[in-house]
C-alpha positions as CSV (number, residue, x, y, z in Angstrom):
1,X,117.5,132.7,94.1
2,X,116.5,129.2,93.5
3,X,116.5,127.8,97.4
4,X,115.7,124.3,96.5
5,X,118.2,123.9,94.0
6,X,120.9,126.0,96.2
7,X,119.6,122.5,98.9
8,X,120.0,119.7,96.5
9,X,123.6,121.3,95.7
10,X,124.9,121.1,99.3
11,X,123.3,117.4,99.3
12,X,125.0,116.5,96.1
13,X,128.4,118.1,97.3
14,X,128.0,115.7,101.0
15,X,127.2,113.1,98.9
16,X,130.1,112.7,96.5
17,X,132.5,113.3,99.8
18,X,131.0,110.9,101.4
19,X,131.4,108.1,98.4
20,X,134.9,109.2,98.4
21,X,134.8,108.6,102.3
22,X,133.7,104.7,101.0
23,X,136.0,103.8,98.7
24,X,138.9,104.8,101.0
25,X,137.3,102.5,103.7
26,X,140.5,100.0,104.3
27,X,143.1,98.4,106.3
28,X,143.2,101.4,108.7
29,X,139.3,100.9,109.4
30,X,140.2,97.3,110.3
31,X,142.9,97.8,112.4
32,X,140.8,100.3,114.6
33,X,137.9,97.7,115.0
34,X,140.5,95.2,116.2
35,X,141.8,98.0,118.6
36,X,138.3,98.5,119.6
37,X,137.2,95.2,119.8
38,X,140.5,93.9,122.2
39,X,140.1,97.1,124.5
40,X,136.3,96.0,125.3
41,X,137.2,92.4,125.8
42,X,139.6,93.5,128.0
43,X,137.3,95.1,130.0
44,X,138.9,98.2,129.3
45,X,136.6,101.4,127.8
46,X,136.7,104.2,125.3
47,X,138.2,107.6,125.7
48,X,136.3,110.5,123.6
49,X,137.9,113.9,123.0
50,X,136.8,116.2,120.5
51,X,136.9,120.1,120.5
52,X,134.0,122.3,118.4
53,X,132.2,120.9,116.2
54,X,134.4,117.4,116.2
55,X,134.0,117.6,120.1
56,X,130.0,117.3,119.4
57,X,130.0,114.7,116.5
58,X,133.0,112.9,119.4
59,X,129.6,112.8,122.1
60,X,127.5,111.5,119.3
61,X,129.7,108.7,118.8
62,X,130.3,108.2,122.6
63,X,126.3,108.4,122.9
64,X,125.8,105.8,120.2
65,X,128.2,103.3,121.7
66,X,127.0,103.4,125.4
67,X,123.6,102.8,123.7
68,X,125.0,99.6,121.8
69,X,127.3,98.1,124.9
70,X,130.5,100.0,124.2
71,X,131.3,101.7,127.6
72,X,132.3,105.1,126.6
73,X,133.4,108.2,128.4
74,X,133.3,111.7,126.2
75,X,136.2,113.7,127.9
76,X,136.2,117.3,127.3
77,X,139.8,118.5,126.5
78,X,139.9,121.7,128.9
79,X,138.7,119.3,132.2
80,X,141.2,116.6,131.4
81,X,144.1,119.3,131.9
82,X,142.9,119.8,135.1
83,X,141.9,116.8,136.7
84,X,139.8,114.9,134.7
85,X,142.5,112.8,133.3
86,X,141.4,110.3,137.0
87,X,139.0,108.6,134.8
88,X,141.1,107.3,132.4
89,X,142.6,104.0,133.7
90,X,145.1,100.9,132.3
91,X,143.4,99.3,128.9
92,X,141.4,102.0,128.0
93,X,141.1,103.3,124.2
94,X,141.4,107.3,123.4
95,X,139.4,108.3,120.2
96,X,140.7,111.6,119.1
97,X,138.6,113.9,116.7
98,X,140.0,117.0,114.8
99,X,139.6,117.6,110.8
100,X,142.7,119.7,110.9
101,X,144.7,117.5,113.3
102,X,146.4,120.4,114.9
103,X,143.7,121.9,117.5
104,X,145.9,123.4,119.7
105,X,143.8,122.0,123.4
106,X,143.9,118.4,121.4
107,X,147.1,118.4,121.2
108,X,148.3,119.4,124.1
109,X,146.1,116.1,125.6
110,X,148.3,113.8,123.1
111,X,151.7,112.9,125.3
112,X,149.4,112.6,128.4
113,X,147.5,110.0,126.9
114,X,150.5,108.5,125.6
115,X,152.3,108.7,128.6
116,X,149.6,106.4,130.0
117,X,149.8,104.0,127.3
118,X,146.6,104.2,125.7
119,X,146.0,103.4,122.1
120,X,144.7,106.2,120.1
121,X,142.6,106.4,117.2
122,X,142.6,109.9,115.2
123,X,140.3,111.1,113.1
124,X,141.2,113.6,110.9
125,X,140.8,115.5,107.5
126,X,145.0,116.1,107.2
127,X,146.8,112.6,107.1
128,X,150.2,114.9,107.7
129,X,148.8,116.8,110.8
130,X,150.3,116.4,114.3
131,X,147.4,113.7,115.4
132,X,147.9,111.7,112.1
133,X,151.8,111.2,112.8
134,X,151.0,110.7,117.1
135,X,148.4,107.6,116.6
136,X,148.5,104.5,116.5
137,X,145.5,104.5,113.5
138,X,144.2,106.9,111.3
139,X,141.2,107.3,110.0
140,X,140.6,109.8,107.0
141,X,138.3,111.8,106.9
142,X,139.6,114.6,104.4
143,X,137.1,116.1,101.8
144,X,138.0,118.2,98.9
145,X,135.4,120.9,99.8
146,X,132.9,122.2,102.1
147,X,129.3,122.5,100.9
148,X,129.4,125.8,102.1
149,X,129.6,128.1,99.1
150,X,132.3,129.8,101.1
151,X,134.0,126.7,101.6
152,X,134.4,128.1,105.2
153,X,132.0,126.1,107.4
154,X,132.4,122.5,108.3
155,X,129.5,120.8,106.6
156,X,131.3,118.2,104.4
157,X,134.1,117.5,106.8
158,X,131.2,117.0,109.8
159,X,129.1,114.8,107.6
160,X,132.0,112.3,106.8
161,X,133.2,112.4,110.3
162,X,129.9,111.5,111.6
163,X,129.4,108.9,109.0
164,X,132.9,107.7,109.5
165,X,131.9,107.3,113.1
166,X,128.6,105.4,112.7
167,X,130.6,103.1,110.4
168,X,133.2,102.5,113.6
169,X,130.2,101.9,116.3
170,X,127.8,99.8,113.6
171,X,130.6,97.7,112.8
172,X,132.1,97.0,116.3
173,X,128.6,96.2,117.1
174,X,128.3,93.3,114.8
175,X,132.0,91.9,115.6
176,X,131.1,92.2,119.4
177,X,127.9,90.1,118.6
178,X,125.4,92.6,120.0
179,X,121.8,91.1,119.8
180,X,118.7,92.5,120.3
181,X,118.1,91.6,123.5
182,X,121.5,93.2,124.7
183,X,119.6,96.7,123.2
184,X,116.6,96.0,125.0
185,X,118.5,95.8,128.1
186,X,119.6,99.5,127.7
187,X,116.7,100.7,126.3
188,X,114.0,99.3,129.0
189,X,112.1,103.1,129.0
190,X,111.4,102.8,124.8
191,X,108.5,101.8,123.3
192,X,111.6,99.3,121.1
193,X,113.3,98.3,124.7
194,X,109.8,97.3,125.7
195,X,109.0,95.2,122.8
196,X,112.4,93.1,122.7
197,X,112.3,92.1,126.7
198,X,108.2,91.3,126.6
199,X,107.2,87.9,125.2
200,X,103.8,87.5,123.0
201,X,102.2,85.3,126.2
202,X,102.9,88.6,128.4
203,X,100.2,90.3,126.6
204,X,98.2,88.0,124.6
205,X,94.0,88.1,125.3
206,X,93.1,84.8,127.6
207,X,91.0,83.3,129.6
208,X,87.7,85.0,130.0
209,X,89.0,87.8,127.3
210,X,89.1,84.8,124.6
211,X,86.2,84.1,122.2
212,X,86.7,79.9,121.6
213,X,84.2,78.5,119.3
214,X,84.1,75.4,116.7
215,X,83.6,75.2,113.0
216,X,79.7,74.4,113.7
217,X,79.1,77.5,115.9
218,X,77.0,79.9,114.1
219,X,77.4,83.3,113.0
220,X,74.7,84.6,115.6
221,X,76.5,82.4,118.8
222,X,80.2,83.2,117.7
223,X,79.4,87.2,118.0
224,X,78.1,86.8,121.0
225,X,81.2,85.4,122.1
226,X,83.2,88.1,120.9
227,X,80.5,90.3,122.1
228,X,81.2,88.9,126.1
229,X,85.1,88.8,125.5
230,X,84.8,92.6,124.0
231,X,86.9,90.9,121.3
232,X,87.4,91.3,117.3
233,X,87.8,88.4,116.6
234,X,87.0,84.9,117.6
235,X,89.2,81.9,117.1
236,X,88.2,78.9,115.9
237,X,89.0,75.1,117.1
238,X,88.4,71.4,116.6
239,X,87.1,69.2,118.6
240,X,90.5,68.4,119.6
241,X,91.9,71.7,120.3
242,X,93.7,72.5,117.3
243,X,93.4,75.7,115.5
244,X,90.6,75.6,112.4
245,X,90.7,79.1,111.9
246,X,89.8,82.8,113.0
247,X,86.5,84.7,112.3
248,X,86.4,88.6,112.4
249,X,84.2,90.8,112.8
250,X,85.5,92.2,109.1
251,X,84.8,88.7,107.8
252,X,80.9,89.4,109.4
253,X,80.5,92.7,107.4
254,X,81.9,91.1,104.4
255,X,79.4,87.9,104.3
256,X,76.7,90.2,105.3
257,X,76.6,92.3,102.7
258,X,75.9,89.7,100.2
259,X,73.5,87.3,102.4
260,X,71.9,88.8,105.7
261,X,70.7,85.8,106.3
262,X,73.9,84.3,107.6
263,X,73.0,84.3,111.4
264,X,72.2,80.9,111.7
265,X,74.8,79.4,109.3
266,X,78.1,78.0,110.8
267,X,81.3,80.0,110.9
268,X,83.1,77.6,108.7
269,X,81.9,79.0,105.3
270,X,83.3,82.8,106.5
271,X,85.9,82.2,108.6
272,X,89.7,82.4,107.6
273,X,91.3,79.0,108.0
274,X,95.2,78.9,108.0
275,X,95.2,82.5,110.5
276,X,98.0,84.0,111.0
277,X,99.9,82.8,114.1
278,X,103.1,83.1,116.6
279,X,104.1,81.3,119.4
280,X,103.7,82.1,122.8
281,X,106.8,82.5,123.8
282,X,108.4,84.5,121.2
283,X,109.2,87.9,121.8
284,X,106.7,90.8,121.4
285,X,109.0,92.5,118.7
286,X,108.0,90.0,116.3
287,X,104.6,90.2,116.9
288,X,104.9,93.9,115.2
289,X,106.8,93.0,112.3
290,X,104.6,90.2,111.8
291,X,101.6,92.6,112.0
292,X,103.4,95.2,109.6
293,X,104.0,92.4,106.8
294,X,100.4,90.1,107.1
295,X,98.7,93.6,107.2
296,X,96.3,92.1,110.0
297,X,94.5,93.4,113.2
298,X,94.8,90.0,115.4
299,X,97.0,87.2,115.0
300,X,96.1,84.3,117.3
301,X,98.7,82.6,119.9
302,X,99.8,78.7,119.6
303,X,101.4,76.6,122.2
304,X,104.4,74.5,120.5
305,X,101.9,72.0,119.5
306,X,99.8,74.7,117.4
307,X,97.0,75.0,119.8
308,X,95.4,77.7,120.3
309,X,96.3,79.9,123.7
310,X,95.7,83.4,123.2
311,X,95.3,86.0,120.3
312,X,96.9,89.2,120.3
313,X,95.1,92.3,119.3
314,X,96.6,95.4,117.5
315,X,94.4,97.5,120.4
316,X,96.4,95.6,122.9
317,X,100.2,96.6,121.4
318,X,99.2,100.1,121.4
319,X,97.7,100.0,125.4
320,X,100.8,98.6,126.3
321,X,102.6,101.2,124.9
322,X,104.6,98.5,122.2
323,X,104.0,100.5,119.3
C-alpha cells in the first residue's frame, strides 16, 4: 500500500469539499454576520451547542471568538436540560452545530431556545433536516463525501464545518473592527500579547548601555565604546545630534579583513549611514517585523525629530521573552 498517496488522496478529497464550501459562501453567510454583529453591539453573547464531533469543532469556535472579543459560552446539550439553560439571558445568539441536523439531544434544546427568543444560527450538512427548517440562518455545510474510504467517518464534513466556522469568527472580527491591540489585551501571557502592549522605548539600550560616537571617532575608540556598553553596535551622530549612521562589529570584521590597519582611521569610511530606524514610541511588534524584513541584528531608536535615543538589539527581544 502506497501510504503517501493513500494521504494526498484524503487531502485532495477535503480540498475539493471545501472549494465547494467557497463558492456556496452567500447571502446566508451575510445575514449570520449581521446577526452576529447586532447581538455583540447589544451587549448580548454567543450561545454554542454542539454534540460529538460538531460539539468539539462548536468549543473551537467558541475558543477562537473569546480569544478575538466575541464573548462566547460553549453550552453542552445534556447540562442545558438540566439547569444550565440560567446562563442564557435576553439578546444572546445560539449557534447550533449538527452535519445531520437531526441529533436527537440538539434537538430537543431547539423550542427551549426559541422559547427564549434567541436567534439561531444552524450549521449543518442537510438543508431539509429539523435544525435547517427551525433557524433563523443556515449555513451549509454538506459535502458529497467523506475522505474516509468508507465514507463512514466525519473527516470532510469536520473540515468544512471548521473552516465554515473560522470564516464566521475571522470575518465578524474585521466587521467588529478588532485591532491589534484589542488581541494584545487578551493575550497579555504570549510572547505576541507581549509584543503588541510593549513600546520600542520600553526595551530599547540607553543611557550607560549606549555606545554614542561621531563620524571622526576612530575605529580603535568606537570599540571601546561598545566594548564598556557590552554593545554590537555603536551608533553614530553629528555634532548636532542627528543620526549619521551605525557601526557594527560585522562592519569591523569586514574592513579588517582587507586593511588591519584601520584602528586609527575614522568610523565614517565603514560605518552604514542611512541605519535602519523606528520610533520610540511605536510598538514592539513592529520592531520584529522590521527585523524579519531588513534582515538586521540592531536597529537604532529616533525621537520624532530623528535623533538618536536608543538602539534595540535582537539579544534584547529574545531576553524579554518578545520573540
Amino acid at each position: 500500500m502506497n501510504f503517501p498517496e493513500q494521504a494526498r488522496r484524503v487531502i485532495r478529497l477535503e480540498i475539493e469539499e471545501l472549494e465547494r464550501l467557497h463558492q456556496r459562501i452567500g447571502e446566508a453567510f451575510t445575514q449570520a454576520i449581521h446577526l452576529l454583529h447586532d447581538c455583540l453591539t447589544a451587549r448580548g453573547k454567543i450561545i454554542v451547542c454542539g454534540v460529538g464531533k460538531s460539539g468539539n469543532i462548536g468549543r473551537k469556535l467558541a475558543a477562537t471568538l473569546n480569544s478575538t472579543g466575541a464573548t462566547t459560552v460553549c453550552l453542552d446539550v445534556g447540562d442545558a436540560l438540566h439547569g444550565d439553560l440560567g446562563v442564557i439571558d435576553p439578546g444572546d445568539l445560539a449557534i447550533l452545530l449538527s452535519y445531520s441536523g437531526e441529533t436527537s439531544e440538539l434537538i430537543d434544546l431547539l423550542p427551549h431556545l426559541k422559547r427564549q427568543g434567541l436567534p439561531l444560527i444552524g450549521i449543518t450538512g442537510v438543508a431539509t433536516s429539523t435544525l435547517a427548517r427551525q433557524a433563523d440562518c443556515v449555513l451549509d455545510v454538506a459535502v458529497t463525501q467523506e475522505a474516509c474510504p468508507l465514507n463512514l467517518a466525519p473527516t470532510a464534513s469536520t473540515t468544512t464545518m471548521l473552516v465554515l466556522c473560522d470564516a464566521l469568527a475571522m470575518v465578524l472580527l474585521e466587521a467588529r473592527g478588532f485591532r491589534q491591540e484589542d488581541f494584545a489585551l487578551l493575550h497579555p501571557g504570549g510572547s505576541l500579547g507581549r509584543a503588541l502592549l510593549t513600546r520600542v522605548s520600553d526595551v530599547m539600550r540607553q543611557g550607560d548601555q549606549l555606545a554614542l560616537i561621531t563620524p571622526e571617532t576612530t575605529v580603535q575608540e568606537a570599540l571601546h565604546a561598545m566594548t564598556r556598553a557590552r554593545a554590537g553596535a555603536a551608533i553614530v551622530q553629528h555634532g548636532d545630534g542627528s543620526l549619521a549612521g551605525v557601526f557594527t562589529h560585522g562592519d569591523f570584521v569586514r574592513a579588517f579583513q582587507t586593511d588591519h590597519a584601520i584602528a586609527a582611521h575614522p568610523v565614517s569610511r565603514y560605518m552604514t549611514p542611512r541605519p535602519v530606524s523606528i520610533q520610540a514610541d511605536k510598538l514592539a511588534a513592529e520592531v520584529l517585523s522590521t527585523l524579519q524584513t531588513a534582515r538586521v541584528d540592531d536597529i537604532v531608536v529616533i525621537d520624532a525629530a530623528g535623533r538618536p535615543v536608543g538602539l534595540v538589539d535582537t539579544q534584547d527581544l529574545t531576553r524579554l521573552r518578545l520573540v
